[in-house]
C-alpha positions, -999 to +999 in steps of 0.1 A: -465-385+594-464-410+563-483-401+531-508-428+534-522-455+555-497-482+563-501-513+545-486-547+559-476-573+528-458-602+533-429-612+504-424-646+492-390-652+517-416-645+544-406-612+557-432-586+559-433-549+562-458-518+564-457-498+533-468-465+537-454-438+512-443-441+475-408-443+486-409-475+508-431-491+480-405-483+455-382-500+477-405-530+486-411-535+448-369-547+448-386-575+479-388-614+474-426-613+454-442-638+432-439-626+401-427-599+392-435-604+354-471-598+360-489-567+345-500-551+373-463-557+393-446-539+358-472-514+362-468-502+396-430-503+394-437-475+366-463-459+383-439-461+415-409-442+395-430-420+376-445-406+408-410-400+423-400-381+393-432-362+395-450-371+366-472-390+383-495-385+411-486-404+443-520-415+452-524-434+420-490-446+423-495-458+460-529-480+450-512-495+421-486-508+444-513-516+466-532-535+432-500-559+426-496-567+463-532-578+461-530-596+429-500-619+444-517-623+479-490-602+496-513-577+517-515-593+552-538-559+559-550-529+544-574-518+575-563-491+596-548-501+634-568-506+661-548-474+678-563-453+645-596-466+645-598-454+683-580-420+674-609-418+649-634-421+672-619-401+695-618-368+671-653-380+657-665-367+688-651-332+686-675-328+655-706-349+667-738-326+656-753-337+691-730-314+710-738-278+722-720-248+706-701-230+737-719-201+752-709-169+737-708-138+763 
C-alpha cells in the first residue's frame, strides 16, 4: 500500500507518472520539469530529502512536492480513481448509521 494517494504529473518531455510516496517524488523531482529554479521546486526538493533523513515529516514533504507540480502545471490529477471512489462507497456502507446493530442472543 503506498503512503499517500497517487498523484499523476506530466514532465516537460511528456512522460507522466503517479507519484505516491516520498520516495518516488524524490525521484520524479530528477524528471524533465519547467523550472526547476523556482521557490517552491527548491523547496520541495529539501522538504523531499529532509523527510527521507527523518527530519522532516513526510506528509508535509509529499504536499510540497505536490505544491511545485501545481505551480508548473504538471498534476494531470490529484482526485482519487474511480476504482477508490467505489471502494469508498463501498466501506461507507459498513458504517452507514441507518443500519441495524446485529441481534445479540
Amino acid at each position: 500500500m503506498t503512503a499517500f494517494l497517487p498523484v499523476q504529473i506530466t514532465f516537460v518531455n511528456f512522460k507522466t507518472r503517479a507519484i505516491s510516496s516520498v520516495a518516488e517524488a524524490r525521484a520524479a523531482m530528477n524528471g524533465a520539469w519547467k523550472n526547476k529554479e523556482m521557490h517552491s521546486y527548491r523547496q520541495a526538493s529539501r522538504l523531499l530529502e529532509e523527510a527521507q533523513a527523518g527530519t522532516c515529516r513526510q506528509s508535509m514533504a509529499f504536499e510540497a512536492f505536490v505544491k511545485a507540480a501545481r505551480d508548473q502545471d504538471m498534476v494531470i490529477s490529484g482526485q482519487p480513481s474511480k476504482g477508490l471512489s467505489l471502494l469508498d462507497e463501498l466501506a461507507s456502507s459498513i458504517y452507514d448509521q441507518d443500519r441495524q446493530p446485529p441481534y445479540s442472543v
